[in-house]
N, C-alpha and C positions, 0 to 999 in steps of 0.2 A: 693475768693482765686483762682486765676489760677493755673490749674495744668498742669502738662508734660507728658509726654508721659512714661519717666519711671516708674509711676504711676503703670505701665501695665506690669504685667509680659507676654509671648509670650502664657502661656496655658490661662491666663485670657483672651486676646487679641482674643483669637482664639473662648473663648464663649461667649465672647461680638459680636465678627463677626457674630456667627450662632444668636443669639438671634437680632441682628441687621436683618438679610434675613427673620427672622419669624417675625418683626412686634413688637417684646420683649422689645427691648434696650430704656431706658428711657433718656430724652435727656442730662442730664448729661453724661450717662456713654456713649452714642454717641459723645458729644463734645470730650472727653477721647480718645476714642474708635481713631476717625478722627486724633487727635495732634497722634497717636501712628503710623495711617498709613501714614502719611507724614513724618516721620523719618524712614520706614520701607518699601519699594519700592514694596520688595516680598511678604508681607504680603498683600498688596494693589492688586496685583496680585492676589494670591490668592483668594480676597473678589472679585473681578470681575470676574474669572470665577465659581465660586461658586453663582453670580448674575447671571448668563449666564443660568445655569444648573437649578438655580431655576426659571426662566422668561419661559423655556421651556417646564419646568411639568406643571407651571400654564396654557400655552397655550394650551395643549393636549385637544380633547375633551373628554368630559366624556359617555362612551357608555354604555349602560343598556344592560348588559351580556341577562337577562332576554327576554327582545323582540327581542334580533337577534337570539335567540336560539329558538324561538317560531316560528322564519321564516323559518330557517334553516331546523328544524326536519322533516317536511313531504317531501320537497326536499328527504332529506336521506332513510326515509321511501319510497318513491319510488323506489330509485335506488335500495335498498338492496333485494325487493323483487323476488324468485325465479323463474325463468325461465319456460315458460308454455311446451315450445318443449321440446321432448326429442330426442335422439338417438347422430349419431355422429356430429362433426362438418365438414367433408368433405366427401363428398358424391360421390363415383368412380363409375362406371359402373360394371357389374360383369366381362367383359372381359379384363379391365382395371387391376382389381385384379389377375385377372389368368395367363395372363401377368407377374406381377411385381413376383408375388409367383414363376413361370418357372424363368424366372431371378435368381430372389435367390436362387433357386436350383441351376440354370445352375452354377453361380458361386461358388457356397461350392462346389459341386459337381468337377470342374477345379481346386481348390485350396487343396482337398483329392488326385485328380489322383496325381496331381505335386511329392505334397511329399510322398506318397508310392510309385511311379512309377520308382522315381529316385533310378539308384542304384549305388555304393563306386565307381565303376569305371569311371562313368560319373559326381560325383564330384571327384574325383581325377586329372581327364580332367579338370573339370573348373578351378580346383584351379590354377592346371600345367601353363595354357594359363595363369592366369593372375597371377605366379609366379616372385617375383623379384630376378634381377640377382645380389648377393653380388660381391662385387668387392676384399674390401680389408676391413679387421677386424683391428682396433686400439685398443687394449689395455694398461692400464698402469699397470698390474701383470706383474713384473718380471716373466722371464722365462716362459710365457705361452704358449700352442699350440692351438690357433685357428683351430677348425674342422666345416666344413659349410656341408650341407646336407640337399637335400629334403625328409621328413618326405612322403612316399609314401601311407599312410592309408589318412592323412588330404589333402596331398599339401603343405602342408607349409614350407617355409624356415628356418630351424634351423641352431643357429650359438652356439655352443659348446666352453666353452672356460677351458680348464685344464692345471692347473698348474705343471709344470714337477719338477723334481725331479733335483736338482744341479747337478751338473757334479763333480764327485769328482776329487780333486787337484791331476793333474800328477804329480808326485815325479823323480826327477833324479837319 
């Protein structure tokens, strides 16, 4: 009796295909199996790249965890062993260090004078020198009074802005 391909539901189809890749599928359910992917484009797809996947685990070779690790371990046992020298890794002269120590002084030592030494009036001066000059205040507060002024302790330029008081309605 010939059968067809609807024979196959699409999850049967699908475990005839895997037992087909493993060697399973007996040739009836193979002839089946065939009439279902020739009606079925995608499903034929499918079964070829799924041949794809399995041709390439077969081709792997098989490595014996066991002797490469047998190879491996005294390698690592060498490396990890520690170190017979001691002391440091860069080795200076002693005037080399005496040196670099004055150095270091000298500079903490420049950078204490600086800021104790300076005093309010000589940042006052700096600030003045690189003070900017306001031109002109825009605000959009009704009735306000722009006041501009140099802050003479910091330097800095301050712009004040107060709101005044309405002008009461002259009356005839």
């Amino acid at each position: 009796m010939p059968s067809h391909s609807t024979d196959l539901s699409p999850s049967e189809a699908q475990l005839a295909m895997s037992r087909l890749l493993d060697g399973e599928l007996s040739p009836d359910d193979a002839d089946r199996l065939h009439a279902f992917l020739d009606e079925n484009p995608d499903a034929m797809d499918w079964v070829e790249s799924n041949q794809l996947i399995h041709d390439s685990e077969n081709t792997a070779p098989f490595i014996d965890v066991e002797s490469v690790w047998k190879d491996i371990e005294p390698v690592l046992e060498d490396r990890t062993q520690a170190p017979t020298k001691s002391g440091t890794f860069l080795h200076f002269p002693v005037l080399f260090k005496t040196l670099g120590f004055a150095a270091a002084f000298t500079l903490f030592a420049s950078i204490l004078w600086t800021s104790f030494v300076s005093s309010p009036e000589t940042n006052t001066e700096r600030y003045a020198a690189s003070a900017s000059v306001v031109e002109f205040v825009d605000t959009e507060i009704p009735d306000a009074s722009p006041v501009v002024y140099t802050d003479e302790a910091s330097g800095w330029t301050v712009v004040w802005v107060s709101e005044m008081d309405p002008m009461p309605e002259e009356t005839s």
